[in-house]
Residue frames relative to the residue before (quaternion, step in Angstrom):
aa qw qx qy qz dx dy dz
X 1.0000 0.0000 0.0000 0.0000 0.00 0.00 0.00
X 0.3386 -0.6868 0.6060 0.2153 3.79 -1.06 0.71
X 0.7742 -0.5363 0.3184 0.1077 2.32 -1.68 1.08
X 0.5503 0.5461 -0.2527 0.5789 3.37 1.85 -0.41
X 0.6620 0.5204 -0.2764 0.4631 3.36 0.82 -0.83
X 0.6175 0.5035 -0.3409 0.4989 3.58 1.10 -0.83
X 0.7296 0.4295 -0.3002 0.4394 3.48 0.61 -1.07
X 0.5163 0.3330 -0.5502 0.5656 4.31 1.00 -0.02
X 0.6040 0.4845 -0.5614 0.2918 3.58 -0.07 -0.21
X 0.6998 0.5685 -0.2451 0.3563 3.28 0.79 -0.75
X 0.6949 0.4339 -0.1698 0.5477 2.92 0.78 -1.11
X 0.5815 0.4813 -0.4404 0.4861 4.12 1.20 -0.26
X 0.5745 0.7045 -0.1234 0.3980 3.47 1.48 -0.93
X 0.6580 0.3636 -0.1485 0.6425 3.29 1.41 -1.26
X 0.5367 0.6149 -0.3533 0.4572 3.83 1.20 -0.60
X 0.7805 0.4218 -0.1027 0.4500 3.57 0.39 -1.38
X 0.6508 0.3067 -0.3279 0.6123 3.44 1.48 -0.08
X 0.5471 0.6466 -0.3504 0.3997 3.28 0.71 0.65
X 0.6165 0.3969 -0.2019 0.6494 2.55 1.79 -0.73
X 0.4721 0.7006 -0.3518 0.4032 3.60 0.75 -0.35
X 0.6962 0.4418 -0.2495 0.5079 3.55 1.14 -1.47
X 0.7585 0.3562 -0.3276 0.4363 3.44 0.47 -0.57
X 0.5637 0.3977 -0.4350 0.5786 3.88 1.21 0.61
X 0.7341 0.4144 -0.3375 0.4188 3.51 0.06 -0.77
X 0.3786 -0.5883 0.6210 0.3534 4.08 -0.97 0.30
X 0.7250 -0.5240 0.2035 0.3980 3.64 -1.13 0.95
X 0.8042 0.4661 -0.3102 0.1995 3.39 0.82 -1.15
X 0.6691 0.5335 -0.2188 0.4688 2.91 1.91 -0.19
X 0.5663 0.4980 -0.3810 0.5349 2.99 1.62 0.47
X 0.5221 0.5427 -0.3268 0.5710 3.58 1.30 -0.58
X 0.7852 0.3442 -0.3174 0.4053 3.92 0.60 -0.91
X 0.6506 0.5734 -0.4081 0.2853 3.42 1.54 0.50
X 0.6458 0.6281 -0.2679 0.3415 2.82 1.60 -0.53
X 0.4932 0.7072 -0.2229 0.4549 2.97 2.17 -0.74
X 0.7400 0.4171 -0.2582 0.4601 3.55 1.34 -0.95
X 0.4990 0.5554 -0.4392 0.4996 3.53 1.82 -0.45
X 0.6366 0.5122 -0.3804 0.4332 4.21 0.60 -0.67
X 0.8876 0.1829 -0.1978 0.3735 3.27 1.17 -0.28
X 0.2116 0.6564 -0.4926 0.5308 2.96 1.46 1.03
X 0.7134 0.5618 -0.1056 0.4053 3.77 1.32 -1.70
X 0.5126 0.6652 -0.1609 0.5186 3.05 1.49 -1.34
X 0.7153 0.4834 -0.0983 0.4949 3.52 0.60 -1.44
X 0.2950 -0.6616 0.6073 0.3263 3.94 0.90 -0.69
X 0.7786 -0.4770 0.3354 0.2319 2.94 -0.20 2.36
X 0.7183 -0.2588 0.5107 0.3952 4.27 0.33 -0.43
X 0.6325 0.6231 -0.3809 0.2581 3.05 0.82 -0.65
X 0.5336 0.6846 -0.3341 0.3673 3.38 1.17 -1.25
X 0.5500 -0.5055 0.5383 0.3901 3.78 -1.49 -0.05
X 0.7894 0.1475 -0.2734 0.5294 3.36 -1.32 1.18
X 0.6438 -0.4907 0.4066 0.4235 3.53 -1.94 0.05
X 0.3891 -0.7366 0.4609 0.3059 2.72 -1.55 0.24
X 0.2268 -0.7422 0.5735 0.2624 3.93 -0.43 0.05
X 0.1024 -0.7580 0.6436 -0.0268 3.21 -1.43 1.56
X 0.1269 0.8407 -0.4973 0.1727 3.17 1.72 0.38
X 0.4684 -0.6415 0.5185 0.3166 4.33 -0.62 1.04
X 0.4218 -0.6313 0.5075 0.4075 3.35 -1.09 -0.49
X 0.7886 -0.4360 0.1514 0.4063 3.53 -0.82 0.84
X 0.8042 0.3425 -0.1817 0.4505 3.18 1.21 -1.05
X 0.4467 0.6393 -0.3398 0.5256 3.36 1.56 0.61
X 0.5251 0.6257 -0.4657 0.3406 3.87 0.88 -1.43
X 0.6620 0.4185 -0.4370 0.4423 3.73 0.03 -1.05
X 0.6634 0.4616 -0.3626 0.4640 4.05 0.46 0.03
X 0.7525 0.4062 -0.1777 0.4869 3.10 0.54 -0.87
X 0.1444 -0.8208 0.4453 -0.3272 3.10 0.40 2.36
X 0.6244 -0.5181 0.3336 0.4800 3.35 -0.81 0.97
X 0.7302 0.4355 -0.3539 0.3898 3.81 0.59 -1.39
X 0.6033 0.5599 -0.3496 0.4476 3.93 1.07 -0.20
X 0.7592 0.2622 -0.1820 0.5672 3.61 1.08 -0.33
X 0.2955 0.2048 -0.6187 0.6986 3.36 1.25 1.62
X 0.8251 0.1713 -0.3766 0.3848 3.19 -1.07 -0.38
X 0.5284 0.5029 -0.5696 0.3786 3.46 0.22 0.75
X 0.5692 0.5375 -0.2579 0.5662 3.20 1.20 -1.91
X 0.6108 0.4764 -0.3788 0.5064 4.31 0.03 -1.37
X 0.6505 0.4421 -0.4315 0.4418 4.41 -0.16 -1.02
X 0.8602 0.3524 -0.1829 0.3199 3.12 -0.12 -1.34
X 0.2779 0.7376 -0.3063 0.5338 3.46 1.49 -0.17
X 0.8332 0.2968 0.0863 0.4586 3.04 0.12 -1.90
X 0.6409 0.3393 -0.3970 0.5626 3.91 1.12 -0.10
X 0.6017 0.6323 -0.4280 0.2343 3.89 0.70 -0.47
X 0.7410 0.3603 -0.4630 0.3266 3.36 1.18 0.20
X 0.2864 0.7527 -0.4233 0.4151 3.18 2.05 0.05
X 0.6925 0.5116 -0.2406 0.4481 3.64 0.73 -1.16
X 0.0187 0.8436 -0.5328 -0.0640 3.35 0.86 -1.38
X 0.4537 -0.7402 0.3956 0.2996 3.62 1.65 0.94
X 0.0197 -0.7462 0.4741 -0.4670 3.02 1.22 1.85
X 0.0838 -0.6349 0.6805 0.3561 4.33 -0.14 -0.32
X 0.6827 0.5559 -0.3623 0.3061 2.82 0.22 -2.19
X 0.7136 0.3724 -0.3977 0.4404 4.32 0.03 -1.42
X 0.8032 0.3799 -0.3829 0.2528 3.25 0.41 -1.71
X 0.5176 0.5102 -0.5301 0.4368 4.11 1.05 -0.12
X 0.5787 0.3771 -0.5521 0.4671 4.09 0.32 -1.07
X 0.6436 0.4833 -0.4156 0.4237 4.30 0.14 -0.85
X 0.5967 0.3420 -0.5107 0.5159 3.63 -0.08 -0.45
X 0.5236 0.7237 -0.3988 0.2075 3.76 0.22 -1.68
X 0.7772 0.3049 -0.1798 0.5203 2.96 0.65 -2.36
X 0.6379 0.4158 -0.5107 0.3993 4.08 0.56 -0.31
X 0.6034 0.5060 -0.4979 0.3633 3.93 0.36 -0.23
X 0.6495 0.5292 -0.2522 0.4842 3.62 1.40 -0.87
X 0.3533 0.5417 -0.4019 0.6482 3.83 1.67 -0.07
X 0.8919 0.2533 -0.1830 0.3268 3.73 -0.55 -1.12
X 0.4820 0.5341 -0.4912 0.4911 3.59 1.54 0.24
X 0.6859 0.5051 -0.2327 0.4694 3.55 0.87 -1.17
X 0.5961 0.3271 -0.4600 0.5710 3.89 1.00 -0.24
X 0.6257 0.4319 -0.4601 0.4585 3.94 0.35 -0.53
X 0.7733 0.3977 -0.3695 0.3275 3.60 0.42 -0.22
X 0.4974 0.6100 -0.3440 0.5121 3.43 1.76 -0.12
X 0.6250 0.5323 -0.3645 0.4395 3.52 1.21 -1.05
X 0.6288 0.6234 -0.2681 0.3796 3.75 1.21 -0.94
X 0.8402 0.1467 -0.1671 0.4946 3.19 0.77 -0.64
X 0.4137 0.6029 -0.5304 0.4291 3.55 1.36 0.97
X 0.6404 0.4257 -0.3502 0.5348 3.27 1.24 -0.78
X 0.5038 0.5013 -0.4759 0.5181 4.45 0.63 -0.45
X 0.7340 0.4605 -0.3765 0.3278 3.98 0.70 -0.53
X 0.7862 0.3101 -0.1852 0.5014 3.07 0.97 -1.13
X 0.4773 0.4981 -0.5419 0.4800 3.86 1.12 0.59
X 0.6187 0.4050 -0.4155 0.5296 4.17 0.93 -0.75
X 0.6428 0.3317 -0.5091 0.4665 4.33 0.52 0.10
X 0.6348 0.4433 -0.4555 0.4394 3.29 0.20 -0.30
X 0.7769 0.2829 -0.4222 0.3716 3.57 -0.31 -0.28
């Protein structure tokens, strides 16, 4: 696969999870990207045996039928971006782990806003 082809994957990939955020409510958009970093984290499947993306307990109540299509649909859609690459598909997780610091920091100070209107 070229090197062009990897990068429309990506960029269809970053597109379609764009759209995702503005459908999904945060935590289920925050608990996908978390399961795409470790889907990535893990080597894409690649490794020996299954993998388990099972949430943590206090996640499951997120991790809704429409989160595991659009978990199963992301990765789908990032695997030729990766092209079973380590070296891209780690910089790719990277930039999604740097996505979900920046939504966890938006969530911080949305909530510092709307605790200073309320009072």
């Amino acid at each position: 696969m070229t090197g062009d082809t990897r990068d429309a994957a990506l960029l269809r990939t970053y597109e379609h999870l764009d759209g995702l955020r503005a459908r999904l409510p945060s935590a289920e958009f925050e608990l996908l990207l978390r399961t795409l970093c470790r889907i990535g984290d893990a080597g894409g499947g690649e490794g020996p045996g299954p993998m388990d993306v099972t949430p943590a307990e206090a996640d499951r109540v997120h991790f809704t039928p429409a989160v595991q299509k659009a978990v199963v649909t992301s990765w789908e859609m990032l695997e030729p971006a990766v092209d079973y690459d380590r070296g891209r598909l780690r910089a790719i997780v990277q930039g999604l782990k740097v996505e979900l610091e920046r939504a966890d920091r938006d969530a911080v100070s949305l909530d510092g806003i709307l605790r200073a209107t309320e009072s």
